[in-house]
Each structure stands twice: as C-alpha cells, then as structure tokens.
C-alpha positions as CSV (number, residue, x, y, z in Angstrom):
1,X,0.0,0.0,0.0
2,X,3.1,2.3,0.1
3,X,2.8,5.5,-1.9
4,X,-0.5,4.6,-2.5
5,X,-1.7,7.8,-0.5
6,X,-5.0,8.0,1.9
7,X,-7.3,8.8,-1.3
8,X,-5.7,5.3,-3.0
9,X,-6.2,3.4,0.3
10,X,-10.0,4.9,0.9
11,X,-10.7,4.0,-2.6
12,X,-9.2,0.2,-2.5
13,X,-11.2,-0.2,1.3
14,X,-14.6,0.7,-0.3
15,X,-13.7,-2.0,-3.4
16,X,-13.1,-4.8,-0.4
17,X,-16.1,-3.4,1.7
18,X,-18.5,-4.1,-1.2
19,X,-17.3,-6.8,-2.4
20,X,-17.7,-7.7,1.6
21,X,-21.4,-6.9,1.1
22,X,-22.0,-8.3,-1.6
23,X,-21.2,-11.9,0.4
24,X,-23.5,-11.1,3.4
25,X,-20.6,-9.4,5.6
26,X,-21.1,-6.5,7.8
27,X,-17.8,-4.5,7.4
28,X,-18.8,-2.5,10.6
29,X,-18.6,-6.0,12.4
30,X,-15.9,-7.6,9.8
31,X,-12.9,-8.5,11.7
32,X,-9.6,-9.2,9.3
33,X,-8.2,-12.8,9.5
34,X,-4.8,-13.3,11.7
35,X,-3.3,-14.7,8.8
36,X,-3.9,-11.4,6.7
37,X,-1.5,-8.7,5.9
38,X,-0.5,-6.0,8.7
39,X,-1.3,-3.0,6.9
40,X,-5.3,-4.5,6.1
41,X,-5.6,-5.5,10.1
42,X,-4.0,-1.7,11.1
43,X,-6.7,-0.2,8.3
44,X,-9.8,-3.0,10.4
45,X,-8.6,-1.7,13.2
46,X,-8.5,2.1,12.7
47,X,-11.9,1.7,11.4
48,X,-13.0,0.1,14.9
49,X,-11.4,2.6,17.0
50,X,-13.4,5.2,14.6
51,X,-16.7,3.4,15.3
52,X,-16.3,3.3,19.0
53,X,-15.4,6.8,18.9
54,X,-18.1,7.6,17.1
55,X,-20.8,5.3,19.1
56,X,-19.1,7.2,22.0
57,X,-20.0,10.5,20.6
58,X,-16.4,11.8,20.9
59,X,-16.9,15.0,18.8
60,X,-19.9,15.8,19.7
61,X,-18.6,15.8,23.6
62,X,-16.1,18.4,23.1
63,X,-16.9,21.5,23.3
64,X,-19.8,20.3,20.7
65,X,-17.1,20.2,17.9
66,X,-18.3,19.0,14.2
67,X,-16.3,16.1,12.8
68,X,-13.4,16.8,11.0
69,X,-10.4,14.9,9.3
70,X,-8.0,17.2,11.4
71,X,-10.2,15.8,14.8
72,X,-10.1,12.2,13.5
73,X,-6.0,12.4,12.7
74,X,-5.7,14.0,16.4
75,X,-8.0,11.0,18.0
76,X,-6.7,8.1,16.0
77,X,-2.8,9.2,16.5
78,X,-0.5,8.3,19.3
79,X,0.5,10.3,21.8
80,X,4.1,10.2,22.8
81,X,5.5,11.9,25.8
82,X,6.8,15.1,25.1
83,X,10.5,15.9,25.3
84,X,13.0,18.8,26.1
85,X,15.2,17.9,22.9
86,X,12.7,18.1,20.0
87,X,14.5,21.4,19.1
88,X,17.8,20.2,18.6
89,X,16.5,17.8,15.5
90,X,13.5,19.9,14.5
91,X,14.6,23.1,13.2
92,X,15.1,25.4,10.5
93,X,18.5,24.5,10.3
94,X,19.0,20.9,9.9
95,X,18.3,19.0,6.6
96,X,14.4,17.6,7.0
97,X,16.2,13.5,5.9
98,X,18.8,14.5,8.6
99,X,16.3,15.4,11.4
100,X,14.2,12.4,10.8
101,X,17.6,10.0,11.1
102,X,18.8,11.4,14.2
103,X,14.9,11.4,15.7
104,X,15.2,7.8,14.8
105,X,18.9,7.6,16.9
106,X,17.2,9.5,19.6
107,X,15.2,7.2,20.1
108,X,16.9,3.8,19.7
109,X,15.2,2.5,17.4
110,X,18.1,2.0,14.7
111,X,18.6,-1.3,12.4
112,X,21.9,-1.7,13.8
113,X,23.3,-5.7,13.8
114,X,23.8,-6.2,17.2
115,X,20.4,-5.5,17.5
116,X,19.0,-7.3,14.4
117,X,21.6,-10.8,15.9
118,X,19.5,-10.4,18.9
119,X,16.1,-10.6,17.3
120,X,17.7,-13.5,14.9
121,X,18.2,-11.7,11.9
122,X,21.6,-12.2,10.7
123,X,24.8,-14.2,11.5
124,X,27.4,-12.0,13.1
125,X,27.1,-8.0,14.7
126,X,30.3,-7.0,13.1
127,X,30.4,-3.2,12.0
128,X,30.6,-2.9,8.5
129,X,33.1,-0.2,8.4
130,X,35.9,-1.5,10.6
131,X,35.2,-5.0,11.1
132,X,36.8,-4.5,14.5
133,X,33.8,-4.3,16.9
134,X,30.3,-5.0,17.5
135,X,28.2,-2.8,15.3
136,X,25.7,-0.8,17.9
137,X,24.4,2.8,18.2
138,X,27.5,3.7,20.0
139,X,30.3,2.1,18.3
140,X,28.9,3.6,14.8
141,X,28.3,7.3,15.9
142,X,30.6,8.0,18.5
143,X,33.2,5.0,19.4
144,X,34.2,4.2,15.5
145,X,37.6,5.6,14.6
146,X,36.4,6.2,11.4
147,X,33.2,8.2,13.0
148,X,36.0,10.3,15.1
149,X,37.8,11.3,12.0
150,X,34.6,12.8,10.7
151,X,33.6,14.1,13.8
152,X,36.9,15.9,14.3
153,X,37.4,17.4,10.8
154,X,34.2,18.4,10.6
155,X,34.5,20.3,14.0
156,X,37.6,21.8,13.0
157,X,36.0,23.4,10.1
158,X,33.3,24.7,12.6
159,X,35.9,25.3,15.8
160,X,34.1,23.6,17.8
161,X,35.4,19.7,19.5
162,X,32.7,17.7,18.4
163,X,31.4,15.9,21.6
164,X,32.0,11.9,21.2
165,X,29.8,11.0,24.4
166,X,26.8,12.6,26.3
167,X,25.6,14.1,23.0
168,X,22.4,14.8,23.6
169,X,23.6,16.3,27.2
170,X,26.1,18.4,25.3
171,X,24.0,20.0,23.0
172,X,21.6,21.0,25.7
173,X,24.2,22.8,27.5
174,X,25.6,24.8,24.9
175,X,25.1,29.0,25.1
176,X,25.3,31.2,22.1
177,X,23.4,32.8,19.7
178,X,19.9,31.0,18.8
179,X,21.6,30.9,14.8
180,X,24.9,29.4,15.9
181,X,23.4,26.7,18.4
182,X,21.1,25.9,15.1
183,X,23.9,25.3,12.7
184,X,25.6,23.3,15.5
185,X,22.6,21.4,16.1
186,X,22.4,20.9,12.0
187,X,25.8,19.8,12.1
188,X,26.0,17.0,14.5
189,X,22.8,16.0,12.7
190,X,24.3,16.4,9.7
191,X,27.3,14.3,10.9
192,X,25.4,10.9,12.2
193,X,23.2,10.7,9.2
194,X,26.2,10.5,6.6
195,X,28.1,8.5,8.8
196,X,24.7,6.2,8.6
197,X,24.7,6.5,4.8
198,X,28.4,5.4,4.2
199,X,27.3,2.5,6.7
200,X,24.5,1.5,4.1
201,X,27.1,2.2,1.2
202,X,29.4,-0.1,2.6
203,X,26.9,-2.6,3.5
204,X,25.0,-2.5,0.0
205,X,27.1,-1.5,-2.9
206,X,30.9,-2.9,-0.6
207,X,31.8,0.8,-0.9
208,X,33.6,2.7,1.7
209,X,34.9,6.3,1.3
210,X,37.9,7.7,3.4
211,X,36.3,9.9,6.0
212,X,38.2,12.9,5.2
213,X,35.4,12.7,1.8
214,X,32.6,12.4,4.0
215,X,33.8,15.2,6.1
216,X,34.0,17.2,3.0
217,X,30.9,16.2,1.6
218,X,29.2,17.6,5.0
219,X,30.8,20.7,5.6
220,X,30.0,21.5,1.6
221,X,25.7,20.9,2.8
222,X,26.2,22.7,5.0
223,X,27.5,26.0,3.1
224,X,24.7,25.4,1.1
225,X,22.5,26.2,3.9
226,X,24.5,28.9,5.2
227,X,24.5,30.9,2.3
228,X,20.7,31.5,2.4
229,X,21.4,32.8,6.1
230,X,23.4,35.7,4.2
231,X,20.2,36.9,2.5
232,X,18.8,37.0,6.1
233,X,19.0,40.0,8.4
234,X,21.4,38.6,11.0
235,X,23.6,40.0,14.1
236,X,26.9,41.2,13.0
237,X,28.7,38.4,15.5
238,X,26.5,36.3,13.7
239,X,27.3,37.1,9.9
240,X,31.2,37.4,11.0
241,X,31.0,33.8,12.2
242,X,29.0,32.6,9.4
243,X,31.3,34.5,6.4
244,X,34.4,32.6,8.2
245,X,32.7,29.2,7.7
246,X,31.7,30.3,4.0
247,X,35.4,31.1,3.8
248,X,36.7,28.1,4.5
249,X,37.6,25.1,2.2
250,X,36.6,21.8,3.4
C-alpha cells in the first residue's frame, strides 16, 4: 500500500467493503483474519477505534465540535511523551532527511546488527566499516575511529570539539546565539546521518569512502544552507561567524 496515498487506500477499502457486502458481511462488524496482511488489520482496526469513537460521541462531547479529518487524525494518532530535545533535531537548520535520522537515533530505534543478531536476523554484529567491533548505536556514531575522524574534521571546520559521548547532554548545555546553536545542532545531525549513509554504502554497494570525503561532503551541505542565512537579516557576531565558515575550504 506504500505511496498509494490515503485517497488510494480509501478507494481500494470501499472496493473490499463491497465486495464484503455483496457476500453477506457486515464490514462494521468484519474482523480481518490473523493470517492477513499487517497494513489490512492496522486499516480494520483504525476503522474500529473510529466506530467506537463515534458510538461514544467523541466530537460531539467536546466542546460540541463537528467532525473533522483534522479531529479524527488527532484522536486516531498516538501520543508520545513530550521531550526537552525536539529542538535540537526539528529546526530550521538541519536538513528535514537529517532530522528524521537522528529522531530515529534519539530514540533507539536504529537497524543496527547487534540489535537485528539479537532478534535473529543475521549471523554476526560486526560493523561494516571497521570489522573491529560489534556494530551498535554507540560504536557507529561516536566509538568508530572512522566516525572520530569525521567528527573531528568536521568540528575543526566549525571550531568547535565535536562531543563523542553525552551528545544529547552536550547539546543542551551549549550557550550562544539561537543561529549558531542551530547550525551546530544541524551539524551533529548532519554528521550521524552520513556516517549512517556510508554505513548503508558499505553494507550495499561494498563501498567505503575515506572519512576525510565524507567530512567534506558535509561541511559542503552545509554551506549550502549557510548561504541562504546571508540573504537574512542577522547579528553582525552572527554574519562574522557565518562569512568565516563560508570562507573556508573543506
């Protein structure tokens, strides 16, 4: 059902809910088989949780609110707890495929082998890049002495020591202007998610690039987004800093 879109997936559940009726079945009672795929029993059982909250009058209970799409999104979705670290990922700054990788790294919830051996898929946790150690969140971001030498380049260009432990702790502490703690923020996520790339090269396509390239290749993104700062109205400290980091060759 991927790419299909929520207009392509209403269109194919009404094609299976008549052809459900037309055998006698009820779809408001229809209950998917266990054997069925996962994304038909998440669509049965959206469509329950929509009935009960409808035979429960949620809308009408609020406030007495109309239904809406916007209502139904905000009941049906889950709620996670909210956390002090959302801005460091989610800003202007950082690259939109960046934030969502290090949101996923955040959160644990990476495909790394150790963790893949543990659930059976697999024959060995090794970490593609050095073969030396067990491949885990740690080793690969901050441990690796290959992730170092990007770390440490890149944080060279930006004069700033890249922190190889307590990252997340780190990045909370740090003062400074809103823009520079941004592009800082952008950086680091800039850094783990092409680390994570020339993990998936190397594991794909048996490719690996020296790190002094993937340095490079970072600190040239990131220029990129620097120079539309300089059409921006920006502190002079600001626009100092950010014409030194345009100035320099990665």
């Amino acid at each position: 059902m991927g790419g299909m879109g929520v207009e392509g997936v209403g269109v194919v559940v009404g094609k299976i809910q008549f052809k459900l009726k037309s055998r006698g079945v009820n779809w408001k009672n229809y209950s998917p088989p266990t054997n069925s795929a996962w994304y038909w029993r998440k669509i049965c059982q959206f469509k329950t949780n929509l009935l009960n909250a409808y035979q429960l009058q949620i809308w009408q209970t609020q406030n007495h609110q109309q239904y809406t799409i916007a209502r139904d999104y905000d009941y049906l979705r889950v709620r996670g707890a909210e956390v002090s670290w959302h801005k460091l990922i989610w800003n202007s700054w950082t690259i939109p495929k960046h934030a969502f990788l290090d949101w996923i790294y955040h959160h644990g919830n990476m495909n790394t082998r150790d963790k893949l051996l543990k659930l059976g898929i697999g024959e060995e946790d090794t970490y593609y890049i050095c073969g030396a150690d067990t491949e885990s969140i740690t080793h690969l971001f901050l441990a690796c002495r290959y992730s170092e030498i990007v770390m440490s380049v890149v944080g060279d260009w930006i004069g700033i020591v890249l922190p190889l432990q307590d990252v997340l702790e780190w990045r909370l502490a740090r003062s400074g202007s809103q823009l520079q703690k941004g592009v800082l923020n952008a950086t680091i996520n800039a850094c783990f998610y092409h680390i994570w790339r020339q993990r998936n090269f190397c594991k794909h396509e048996s490719i690996l690039h020296r790190p002094h390239k993937i340095a490079r290749d970072i600190i040239q993104e990131l220029q990129v987004r620097l120079r539309d700062a300089t059409n921006k109205k920006v502190e002079r400290n600001d626009a100092t800093w950010i014409d030194r980091l345009l100035g320099s060759r990665p």
